[in-house]
N, C-alpha and C positions, 0 to 999 in steps of 0.2 A: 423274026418269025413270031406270028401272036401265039399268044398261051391257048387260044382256044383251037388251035389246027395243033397241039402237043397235047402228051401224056404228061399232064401234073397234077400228083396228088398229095394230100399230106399222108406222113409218116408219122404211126404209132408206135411203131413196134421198135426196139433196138436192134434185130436182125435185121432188117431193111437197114436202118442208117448205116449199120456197121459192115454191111457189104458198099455202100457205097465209099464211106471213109476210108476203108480198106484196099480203095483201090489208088486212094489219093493220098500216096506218101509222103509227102509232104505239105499236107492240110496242117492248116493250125487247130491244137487242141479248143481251141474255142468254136471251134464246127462239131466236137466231139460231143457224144451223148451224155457222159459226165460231168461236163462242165456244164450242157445244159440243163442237167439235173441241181445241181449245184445252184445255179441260179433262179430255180422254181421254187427253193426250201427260204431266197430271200423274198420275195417277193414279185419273180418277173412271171409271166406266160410265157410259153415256150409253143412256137411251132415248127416244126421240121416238113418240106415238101420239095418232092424230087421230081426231076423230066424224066420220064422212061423210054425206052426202046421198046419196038416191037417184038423182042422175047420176052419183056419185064423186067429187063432190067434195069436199075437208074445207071442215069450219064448223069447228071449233075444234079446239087440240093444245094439247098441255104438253112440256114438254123436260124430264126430269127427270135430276138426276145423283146415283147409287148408291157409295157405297161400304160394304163390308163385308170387318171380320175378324176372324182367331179371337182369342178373349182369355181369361185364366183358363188356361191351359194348353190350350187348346184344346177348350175344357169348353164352352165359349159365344158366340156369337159374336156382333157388335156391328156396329152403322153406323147411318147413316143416308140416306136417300133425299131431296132436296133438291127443291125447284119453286122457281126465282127468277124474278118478277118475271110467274107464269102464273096460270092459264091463256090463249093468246091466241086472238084469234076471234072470232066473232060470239058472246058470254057472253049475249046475249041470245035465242039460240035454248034452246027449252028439251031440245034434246037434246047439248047441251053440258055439261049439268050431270051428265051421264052421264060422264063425266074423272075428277070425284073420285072414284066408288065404283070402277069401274076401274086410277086410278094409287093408290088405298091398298092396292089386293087386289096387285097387282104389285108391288108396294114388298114386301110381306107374305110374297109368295111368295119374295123374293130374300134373305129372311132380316135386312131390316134392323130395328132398336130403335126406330125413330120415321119416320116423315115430316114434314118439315117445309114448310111453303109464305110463299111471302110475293109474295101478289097485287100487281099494282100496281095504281094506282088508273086509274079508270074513270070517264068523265063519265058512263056508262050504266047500269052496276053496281057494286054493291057484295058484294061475295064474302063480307064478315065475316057476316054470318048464317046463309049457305048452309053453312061453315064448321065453325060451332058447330052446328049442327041438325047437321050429319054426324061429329059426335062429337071434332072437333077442338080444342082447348084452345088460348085464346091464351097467348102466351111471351115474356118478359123479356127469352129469349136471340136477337135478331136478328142476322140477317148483314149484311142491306143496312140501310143507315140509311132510317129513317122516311121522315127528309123531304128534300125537294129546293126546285128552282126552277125555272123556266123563263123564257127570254127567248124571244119573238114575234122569230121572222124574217122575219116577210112586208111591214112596211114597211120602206123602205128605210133606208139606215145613216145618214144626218142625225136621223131619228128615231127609231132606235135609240138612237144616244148622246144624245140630248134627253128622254131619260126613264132612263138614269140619274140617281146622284146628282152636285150638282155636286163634291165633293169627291173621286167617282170619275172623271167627266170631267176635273178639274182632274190628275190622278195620270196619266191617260194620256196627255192633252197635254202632258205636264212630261218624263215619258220619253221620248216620239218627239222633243221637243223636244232633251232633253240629248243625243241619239245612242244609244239602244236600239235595237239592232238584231235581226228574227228572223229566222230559217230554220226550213225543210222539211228535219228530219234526212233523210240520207240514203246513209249509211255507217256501219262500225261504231265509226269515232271519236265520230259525234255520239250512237252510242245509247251507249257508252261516258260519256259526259259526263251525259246523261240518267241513266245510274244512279248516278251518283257525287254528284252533286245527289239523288237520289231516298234513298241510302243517309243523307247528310246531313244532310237534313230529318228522315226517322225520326227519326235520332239524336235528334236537337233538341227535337222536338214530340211524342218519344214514342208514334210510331205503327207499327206493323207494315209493314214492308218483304218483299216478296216475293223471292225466288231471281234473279238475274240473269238465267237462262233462262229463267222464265218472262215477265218485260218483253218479253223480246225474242221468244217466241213470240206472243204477245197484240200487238204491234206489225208481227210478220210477216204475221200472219193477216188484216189493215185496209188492212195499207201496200201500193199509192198509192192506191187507188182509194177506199177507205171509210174510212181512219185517216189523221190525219197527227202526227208528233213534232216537234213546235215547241220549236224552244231560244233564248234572249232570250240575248243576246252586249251589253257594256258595254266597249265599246275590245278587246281579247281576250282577255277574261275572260267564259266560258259564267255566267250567272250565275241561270239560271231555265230550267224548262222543264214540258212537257205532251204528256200524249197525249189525245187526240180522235178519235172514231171516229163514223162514219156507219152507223147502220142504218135503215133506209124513210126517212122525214124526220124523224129526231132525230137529234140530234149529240148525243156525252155528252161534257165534262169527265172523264175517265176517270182520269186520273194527274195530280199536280201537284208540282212539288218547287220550291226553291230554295235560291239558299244565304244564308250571315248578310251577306256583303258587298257595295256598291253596291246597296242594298237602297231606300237617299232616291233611289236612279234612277227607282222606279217599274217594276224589269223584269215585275213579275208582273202589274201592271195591263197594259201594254201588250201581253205574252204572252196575257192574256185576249181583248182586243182583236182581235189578229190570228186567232186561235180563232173568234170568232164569223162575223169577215168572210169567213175558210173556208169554216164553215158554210155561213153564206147562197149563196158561191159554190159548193157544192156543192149545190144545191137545197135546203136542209133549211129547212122552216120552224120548227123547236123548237130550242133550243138546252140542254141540261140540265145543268146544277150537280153534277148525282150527290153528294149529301150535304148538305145544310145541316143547322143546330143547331132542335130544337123552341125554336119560340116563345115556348111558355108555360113552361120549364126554363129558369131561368137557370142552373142547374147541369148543364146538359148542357154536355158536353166539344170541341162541335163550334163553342162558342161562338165562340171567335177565329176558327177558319177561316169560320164563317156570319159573320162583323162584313164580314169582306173579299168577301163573295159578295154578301150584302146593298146592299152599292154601287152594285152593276149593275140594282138593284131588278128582281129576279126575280119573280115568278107564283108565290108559295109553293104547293106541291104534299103534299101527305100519302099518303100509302101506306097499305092498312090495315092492316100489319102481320104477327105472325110468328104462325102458326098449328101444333100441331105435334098429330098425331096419336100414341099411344103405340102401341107394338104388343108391345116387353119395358120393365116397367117397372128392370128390373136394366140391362140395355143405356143405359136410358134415362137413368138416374143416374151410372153411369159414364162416358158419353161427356160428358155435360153438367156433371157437379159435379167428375170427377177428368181425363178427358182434355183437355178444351180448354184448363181452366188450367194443366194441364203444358205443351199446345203455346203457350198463352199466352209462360210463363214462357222455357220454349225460342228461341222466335222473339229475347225481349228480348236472351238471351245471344247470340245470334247477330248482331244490330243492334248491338251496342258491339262486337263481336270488327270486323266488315266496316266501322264509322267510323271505327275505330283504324288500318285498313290506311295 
């Protein structure tokens, strides 16, 4: 269906999004109005626009986030317009499908090099065909990882932990056992500790660490009511920690760190633990991993951190992946073959300068 025979309009307001979100239990927090808030204080643009029905109300929206700038001496101008983790909503009305000819022409208009999308998965739909027929090309280069997991929160926590593995059962009894202890950060000593551990790990495993402030804006935005910052304490030594956050009923595994020592304690098994029992005591029936390693890639990178997730025998989950529409193909090359591996490269000098402190 074209967009111009539907009701689409953008959304200002947070009551509008959050009656739509609201209906979409299982939307990922990154459709939510605080993470796209979150991302407006770094630098993105943010647009929100929903299909409506003829009472007013929306069936489905996408959150998209924009950025664009001059390059080339101001000759040209560059970016790209972002959809993670959308469109959400009733995907099964067919005047939902009126979103993608709508958020490409807007993307279009804002002058950006590409859109990129990366659906999540759907027990209902699948987006990868609608996708490709609307002239989209899949892409090597993802943001979000493919794949995840999920644990069922809806029976209760004896069986929960009886459908682990026993070697991860064994790892969480062993720690509560030796004296693991967690808390609910809740000042800026504990979120201080939380990045010091977080800067740490990068170092170690080689991963992109984000800016100080934004931890701690992403952790302001959730905390008390829909995040919490859990840190695993071994005698008084901070020695693990997480952030988890609540949107409709899913909880995501959002941040995880530790450090190299007291590590035979078990703090990060246990730290997952108290994570889930959150959860569930939060209402959430899904619990999400946010990341594991493909399957069928033993040379996928996510492989250690998926060995440790793996434990908790998760619900293997796939996404269908990254979709990107071109709109300059010169934008298009630059931002993807010369700029991200400079910010690549950047990031890494940054992560050895901030483990050295």
């Amino acid at each position: 269906m074209n967009y111009k025979e539907t009701d689409i309009r953008l959304v200002k307001d947070k009551e509008t999004w959050d009656c739509l979100t609201d209906k979409s239990d299982v939307a990922s927090f990154m459709q939510g109005w605080n993470w796209g808030e979150v991302k407006r204080q770094f630098g993105w643009t943010i647009a929100r626009f929903c299909v409506f029905d003829d009472n007013n109300s929306p069936i489905a929206g996408i959150q998209m986030m924009l950025r664009v700038r001059a390059a080339f001496f101001g000759r040209l101008n560059v970016g790209l317009a972002y959809i993670p983790r959308g469109p959400i909503g009733d995907l099964t009305d067919s005047r939902s499908m009126a979103l993608l000819d709508y958020a490409r022409l807007y993307a279009k208009s804002k002058g950006v090099s590409f859109l990129r999308v990366e659906p999540a998965y759907n027990v209902n739909f699948d987006y990868s065909d609608l996708l490709i027929t609307n002239g989209y090309k899949p892409s090597p280069n993802f943001v979000q990882i493919r794949h995840t997991g999920h644990i069922d929160l809806v029976p209760n926590l004896d069986k929960i932990m009886s459908d682990f593995k026993s070697k991860t059962r064994y790892n969480i009894r062993l720690g509560i056992r030796k004296g693991v202890a967690v808390r609910i950060a809740s000042n800026s000593t504990d979120f201080q500790s939380f990045y010091e551990n977080t800067v740490e790990t990068g170092f170690r495993d080689g991963f992109a660490v984000h800016s100080k402030d934004y931890y701690h804006s992403v952790w302001q935005s959730y905390h008390p009511n829909a995040g919490a910052l859990l840190i695993a304490s071994y005698g008084n030594v901070d020695v693990a920690s997480l952030l988890v956050i609540k949107f409709g009923e899913v909880a995501t595994y959002l941040y995880g760190a530790s450090r190299a020592i007291h590590r035979n304690m078990m703090p990060s098994h246990v730290l997952q633990w108290e994570a889930i029992k959150w959860a569930q005591e939060m209402g959430c029936r899904i619990y999400d991993f946010w990341g594991m390693d493909d399957p069928e890639d033993d040379s996928d990178p996510m492989r250690g951190v998926g060995r440790f997730k793996h434990g908790f025998n998760p619900t293997l989950i796939e996404h269908p992946g990254t979709y990107d529409f071109v709109v300059n193909k010169y934008g298009y090359f630059f931002i993807n073959k010369l700029l991200i591996p400079l910010r690549s490269f950047k990031d890494s000098l940054h992560l050895r300068r901030d483990a050295g402190k």
